[in-house]
Structures are given as C-alpha cells and as structure tokens.
C-alpha atoms as one frame of an Amber mdcrd trajectory, in Angstrom:
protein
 -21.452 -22.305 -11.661 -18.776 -20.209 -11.326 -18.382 -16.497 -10.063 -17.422
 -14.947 -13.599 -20.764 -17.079 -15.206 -22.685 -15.579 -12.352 -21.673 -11.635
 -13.112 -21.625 -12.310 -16.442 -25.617 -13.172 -16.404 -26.582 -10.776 -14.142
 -25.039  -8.144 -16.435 -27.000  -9.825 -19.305 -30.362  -9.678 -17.216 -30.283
  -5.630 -15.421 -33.955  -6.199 -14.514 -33.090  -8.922 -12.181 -33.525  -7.143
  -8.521 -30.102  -7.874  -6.888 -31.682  -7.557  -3.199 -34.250 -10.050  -4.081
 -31.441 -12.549  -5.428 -29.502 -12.292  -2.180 -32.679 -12.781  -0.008 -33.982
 -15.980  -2.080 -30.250 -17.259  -1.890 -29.722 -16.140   2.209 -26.721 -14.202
   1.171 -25.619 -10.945   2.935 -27.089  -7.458   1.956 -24.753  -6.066  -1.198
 -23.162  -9.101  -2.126 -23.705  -9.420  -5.409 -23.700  -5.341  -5.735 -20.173
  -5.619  -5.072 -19.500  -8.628  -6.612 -20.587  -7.395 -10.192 -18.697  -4.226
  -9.558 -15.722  -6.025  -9.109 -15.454  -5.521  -4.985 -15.206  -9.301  -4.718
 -14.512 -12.580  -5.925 -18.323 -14.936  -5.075 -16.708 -17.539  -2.981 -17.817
 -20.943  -3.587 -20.447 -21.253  -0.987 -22.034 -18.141  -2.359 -22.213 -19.846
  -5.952 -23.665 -22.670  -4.957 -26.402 -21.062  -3.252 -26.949 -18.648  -5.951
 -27.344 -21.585  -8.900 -30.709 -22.566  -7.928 -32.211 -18.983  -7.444 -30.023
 -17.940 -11.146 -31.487 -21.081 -13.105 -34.922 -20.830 -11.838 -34.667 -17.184
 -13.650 -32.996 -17.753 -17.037 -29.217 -18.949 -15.885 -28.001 -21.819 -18.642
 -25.097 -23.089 -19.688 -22.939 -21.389 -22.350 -21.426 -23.240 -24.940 -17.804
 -23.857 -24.356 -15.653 -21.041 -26.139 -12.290 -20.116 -24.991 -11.515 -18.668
 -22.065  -9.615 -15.101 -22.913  -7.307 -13.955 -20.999  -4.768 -11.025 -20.917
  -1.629 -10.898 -18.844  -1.641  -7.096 -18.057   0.848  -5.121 -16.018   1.966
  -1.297 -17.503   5.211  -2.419 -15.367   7.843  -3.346 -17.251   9.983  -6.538
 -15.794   7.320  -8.184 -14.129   7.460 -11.520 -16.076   4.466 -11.274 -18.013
   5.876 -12.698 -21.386   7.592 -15.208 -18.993   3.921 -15.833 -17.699   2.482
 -15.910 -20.939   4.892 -18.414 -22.454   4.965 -21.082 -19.787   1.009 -21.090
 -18.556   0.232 -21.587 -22.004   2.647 -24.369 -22.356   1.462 -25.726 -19.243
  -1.852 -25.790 -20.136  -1.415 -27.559 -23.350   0.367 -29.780 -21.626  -2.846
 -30.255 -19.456  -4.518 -31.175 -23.026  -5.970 -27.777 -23.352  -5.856 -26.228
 -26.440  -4.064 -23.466 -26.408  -3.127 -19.635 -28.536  -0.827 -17.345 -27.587
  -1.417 -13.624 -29.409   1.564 -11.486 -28.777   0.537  -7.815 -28.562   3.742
  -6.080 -27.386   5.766  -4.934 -30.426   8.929  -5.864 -29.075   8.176  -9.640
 -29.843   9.614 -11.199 -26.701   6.568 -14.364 -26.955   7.333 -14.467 -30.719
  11.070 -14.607 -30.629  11.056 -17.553 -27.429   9.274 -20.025 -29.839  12.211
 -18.681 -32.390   9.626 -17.008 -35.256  11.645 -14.627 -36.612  10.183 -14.598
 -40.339   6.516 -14.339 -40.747   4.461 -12.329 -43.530   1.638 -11.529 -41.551
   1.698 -10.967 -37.820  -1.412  -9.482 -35.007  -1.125  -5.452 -36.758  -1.915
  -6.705 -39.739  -5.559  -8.492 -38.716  -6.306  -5.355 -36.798  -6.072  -3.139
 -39.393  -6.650  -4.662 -43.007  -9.398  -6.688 -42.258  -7.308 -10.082 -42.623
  -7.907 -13.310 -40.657  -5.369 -13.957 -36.791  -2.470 -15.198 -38.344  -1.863
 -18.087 -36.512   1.302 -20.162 -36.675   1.207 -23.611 -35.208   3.765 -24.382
 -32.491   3.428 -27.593 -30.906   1.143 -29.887 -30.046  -2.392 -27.838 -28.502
  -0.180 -24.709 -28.780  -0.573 -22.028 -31.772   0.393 -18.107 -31.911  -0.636
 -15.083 -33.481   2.952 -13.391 -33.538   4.432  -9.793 -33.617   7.200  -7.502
 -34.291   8.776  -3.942 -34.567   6.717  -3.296 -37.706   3.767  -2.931 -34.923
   5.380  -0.068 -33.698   5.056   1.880 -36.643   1.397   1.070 -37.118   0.192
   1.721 -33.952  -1.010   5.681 -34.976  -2.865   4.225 -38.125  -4.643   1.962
 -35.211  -5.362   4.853 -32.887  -6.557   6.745 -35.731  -8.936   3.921 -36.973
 -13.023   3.192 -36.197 -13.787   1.481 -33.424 -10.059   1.614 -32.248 -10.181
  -0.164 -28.822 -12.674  -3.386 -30.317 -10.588  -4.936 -33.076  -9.047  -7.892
 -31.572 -12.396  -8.675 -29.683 -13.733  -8.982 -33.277 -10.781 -11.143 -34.814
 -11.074 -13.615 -32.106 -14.562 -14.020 -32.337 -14.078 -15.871 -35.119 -11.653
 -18.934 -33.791 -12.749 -18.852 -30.139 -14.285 -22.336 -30.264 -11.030 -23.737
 -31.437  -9.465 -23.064 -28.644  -9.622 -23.785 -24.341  -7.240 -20.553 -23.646
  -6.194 -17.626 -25.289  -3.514 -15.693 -23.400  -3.041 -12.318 -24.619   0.691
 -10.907 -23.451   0.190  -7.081 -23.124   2.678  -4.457 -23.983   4.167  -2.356
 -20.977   2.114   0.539 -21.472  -2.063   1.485 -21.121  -2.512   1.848 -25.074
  -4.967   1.460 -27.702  -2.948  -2.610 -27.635  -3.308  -3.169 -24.179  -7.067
  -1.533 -24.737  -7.819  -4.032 -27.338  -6.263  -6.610 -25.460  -8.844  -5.663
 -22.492 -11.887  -5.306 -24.793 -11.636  -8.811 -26.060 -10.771 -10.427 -22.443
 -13.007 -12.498 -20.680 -10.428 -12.064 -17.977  -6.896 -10.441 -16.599  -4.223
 -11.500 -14.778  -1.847  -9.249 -13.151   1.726 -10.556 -12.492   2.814  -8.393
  -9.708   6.881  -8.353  -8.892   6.398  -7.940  -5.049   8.371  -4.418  -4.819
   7.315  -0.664  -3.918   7.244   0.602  -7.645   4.940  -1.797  -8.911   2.695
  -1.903  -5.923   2.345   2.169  -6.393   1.700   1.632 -10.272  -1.659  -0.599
  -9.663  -4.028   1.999  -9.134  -3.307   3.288 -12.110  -3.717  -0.353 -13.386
  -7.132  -0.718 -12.079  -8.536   2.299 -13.370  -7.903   1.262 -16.866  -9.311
  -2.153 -16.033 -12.739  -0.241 -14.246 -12.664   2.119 -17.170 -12.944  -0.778
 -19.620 -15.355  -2.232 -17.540 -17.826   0.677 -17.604 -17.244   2.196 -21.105
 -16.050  -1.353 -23.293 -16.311  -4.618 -21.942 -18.889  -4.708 -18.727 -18.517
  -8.637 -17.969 -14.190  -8.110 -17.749 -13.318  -9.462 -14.719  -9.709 -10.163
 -12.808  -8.818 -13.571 -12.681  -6.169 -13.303 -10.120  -2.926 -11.595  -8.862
   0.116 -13.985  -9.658   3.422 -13.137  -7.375   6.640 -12.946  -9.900  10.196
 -13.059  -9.378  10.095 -13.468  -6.371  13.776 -13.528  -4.174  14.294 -16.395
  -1.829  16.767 -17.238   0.737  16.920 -21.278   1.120  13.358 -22.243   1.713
  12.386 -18.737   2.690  10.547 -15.675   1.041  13.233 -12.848   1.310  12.317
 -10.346   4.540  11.367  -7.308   1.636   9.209  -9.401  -0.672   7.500 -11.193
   1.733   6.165  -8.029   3.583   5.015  -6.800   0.523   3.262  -9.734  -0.362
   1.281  -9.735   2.832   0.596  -6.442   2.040  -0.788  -7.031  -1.028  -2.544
  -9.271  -0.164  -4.380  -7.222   3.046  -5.011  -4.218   0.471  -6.341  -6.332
  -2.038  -8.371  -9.243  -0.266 -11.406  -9.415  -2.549  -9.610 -10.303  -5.687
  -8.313 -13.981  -5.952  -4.154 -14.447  -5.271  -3.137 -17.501  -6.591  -1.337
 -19.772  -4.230   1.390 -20.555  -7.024   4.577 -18.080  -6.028   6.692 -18.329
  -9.115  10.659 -17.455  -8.220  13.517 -15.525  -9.387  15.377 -18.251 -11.073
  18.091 -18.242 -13.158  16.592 -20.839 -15.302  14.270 -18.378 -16.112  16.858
 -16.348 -18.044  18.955 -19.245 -19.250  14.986 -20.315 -21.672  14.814 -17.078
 -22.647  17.770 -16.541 -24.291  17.660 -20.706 -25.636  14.634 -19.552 -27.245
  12.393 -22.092 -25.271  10.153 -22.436 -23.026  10.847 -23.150 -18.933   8.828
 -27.338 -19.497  11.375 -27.550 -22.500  14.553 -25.773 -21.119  14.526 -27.103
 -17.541  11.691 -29.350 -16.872  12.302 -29.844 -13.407  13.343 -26.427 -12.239
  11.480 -24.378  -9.500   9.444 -21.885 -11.923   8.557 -24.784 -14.284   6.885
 -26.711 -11.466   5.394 -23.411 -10.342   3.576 -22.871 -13.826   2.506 -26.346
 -13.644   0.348 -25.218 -10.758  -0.621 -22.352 -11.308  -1.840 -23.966 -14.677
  -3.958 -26.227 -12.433  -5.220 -23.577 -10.468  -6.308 -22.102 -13.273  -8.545
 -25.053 -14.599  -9.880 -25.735 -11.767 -11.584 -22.211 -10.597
C-alpha cells in the first residue's frame, strides 16, 4: 500500500475518523491530517501500519490503470520536455507501457520524435469531441502530439463547458492501455496546464536549482492546492526532480548545491528524488538530432540519470 492509495481512500471514505485511524495504527496525532492535505509524504513505516487498520474498513485493491502524471513547472528552461521525453523512454524501456501527451503548443515533445505532419493533434480531442490522437512511436511508447495551431484555439477552450476537465475525460477512455502517461505542461498556469492537473493522478516538478525558479514555486503550489480543493482532491506531488544541474569534476557547483540543500530544508515533506540529472551538452546535441538522450547518447551522464530516476519511479 502505498501513500497516494492511502489519501486517495481516505478522500473516498470522509466519514472515516482520522484520529481514530492514527490511534488503531499507533501513529502520531495529525498524521494523516497532514498527509491528505498534502503536508507530507506517509513514509513507509507509516503505510505499513496503516494497511491493516485501512483494509479492515473498506481499503482494496484498484485495478491497474495508468499512472498519470504531469511534468509541471510555469518556469520556462527547466527541462521539463527534456524530462518528459527521456522518463518516458526510460520507462518503456523498463517494459512499461508508455504515452506521452504534449500540451505545450510550441511542440518541443512532438518535434524530438520528428512528427511534423499530423491531422489531428491534443486541441482537437479537447474541443470536438474526437478520440486522443495517438501516434505510435516505438516499442511501449505512443504520443498524443501538438502544435502552433493550439495556440490559436486555446480562447475557444477557455470559453468552453467544463473548461479545466477535458483531458481528464479523454484519457479516461485508454487509461488501461497504458502503465504511464506523462503529460509535458506548457510554461504558463492556463486552462492546459489546468487540464493537465485535473486529469493527473500525480505531478512532478523539475526544479533548475537557481533563485528565480525557487521564488516562482509558491506560486506553483497554489495552483496545485487550488486544484486540489476546487478539481481534483486525490492530486498529489510525486516528487521534486533537480535539473540542469552545473558540475565541476565530480562536484555539485558551490551555487547549485546551496540551493539544493535549501530546497530541500524548505520543502522536506514532499519526496526529492535521489536522481540529480546534469547540465550536459548531450542534452542539447538529442534535441536538435530529433531523438531522445537512450537513442542519441546511450551512455552519457543524463541518460543514465533518467534510467534511475525511471526506477525510482516504479518502485515508490
């Protein structure tokens, strides 16, 4: 049992007396107040006492649908098409099945797997009622692309009913054909980043270790609560994921290191992955070969770094 099954149920079940929970279970006073709040992450000693209290009141297994997942950052240049690109490839390459649905009209995710001529593409199943269409990559690895065109549609999707809900209700439909869907946001907090939120199960927030995004997450995490309350109560974060980060030789440069300790201190209670993905040139070098890091430079620093945090990923 997991911490995201755990909120998840208790959000299902209100009448369940939280206190009562946490006594049955020996757990401290407010735990899972904060937890379902998003305060804190349940460690995995807290889980495990929890499952027998949770299934002796309701708690059962789900049937395996995809996990959702948005990469989500209203900073621009933090690598989150990078990040969307090569997790997903590493997690097909894991055997998971994998689709990638690129919500930011410029097309970066689109134009790396070289799609550059499609019919239909994400605006069109969000507004005219039409099917995700979803163009097969490789093997376990299929995306929903974008373009410009999205752009120019984005007021006819403000304008719409039930604005902020339409991809939750497209992916409904092929969510147990998949392990993952990663959803790469735009670089705003729009009506696509909403929808993107809406449908998550789950965020992750690639944070470039510098002053101007660490001032821009507040911001960040008011959207994210205010989806939580208003839209989508069981929207959780599934981690903060270091990016570009500078090295000297084996080291963490002096700047980005201090501010990811201080990341870290401010934001304890959320998960940081332990996978550190660089500043590489290789990183550059895929984007503009149109491929992704596993193809362009298998053995490269930010490749291997994917791999992991791929792994991590599984394995929570």
């Amino acid at each position: 049992m997991t911490s995201e099954q755990i909120i998840t149920f208790l959000k299902n079940n209100p009448a369940l007396n939280h206190s009562q929970l946490e006594k049955e279970a020996g757990l401290p006073a407010s735990t899972l107040n904060k937890a379902t709040k998003g305060k804190i992450v349940l460690n995995q000693k807290n889980c495990s006492l929890l499952e027998p209290i949770l299934r002796k009141y309701g708690f059962k297994n789900q049937t395996t649908k995809a996990q959702v997942i948005s990469i989500v950052n209203h900073k621009g240049g933090v690598a989150k098409t990078t990040t969307t690109i090569n997790l997903g490839k590493a997690l097909a390459l894991l055997g998971k099945k994998v689709l990638l649905i690129d919500m930011d009209s410029q097309g970066n995710t689109t134009q790396c797997f070289n799609q550059f001529s499609f019919d239909k593409q994400i605006i069109h199943s969000l507004l005219e009622n039409e099917p995700l269409p979803i163009i097969h990559l490789q093997d376990n690895l299929d995306l929903v692309p974008s373009d410009i065109k999205m752009s120019e549609r984005e007021q006819e999707l403000i304008a719409s009913v039930s604005a902020n809900s339409r991809l939750a209700k497209r992916i409904s439909s092929v969510r147990e054909n998949y392990d993952y869907i990663l959803i790469d946001c735009p670089p705003s907090l729009g009506i696509l980043t909403e929808n993107a939120l809406v449908a998550s199960d789950s965020c992750i927030i690639p944070f470039l270790p510098e002053a101007s995004t660490y001032h821009g997450m507040k911001k960040l995490f008011e959207i994210i609560y205010s989806i939580r309350e208003y839209s989508n109560p069981t929207l959780t974060v599934k981690g903060i994921l270091f990016t570009m980060v500078k090295r000297n030789g084996r080291n963490i440069e002096s700047a980005h290191q201090l501010m990811i300790e201080k990341v870290k201190a401010e934001y304890k209670h959320f998960r940081i992955f332990d996978a550190i993905v660089e500043n590489a040139t290789a990183v550059r070098q895929s984007q503009l070969a149109m491929q992704d890091l596993f193809m362009y430079a298998p053995t490269a620093s930010p490749t291997q770094q994917y791999a992991a945090l791929a792994q991590e990923i599984v394995s929570i």
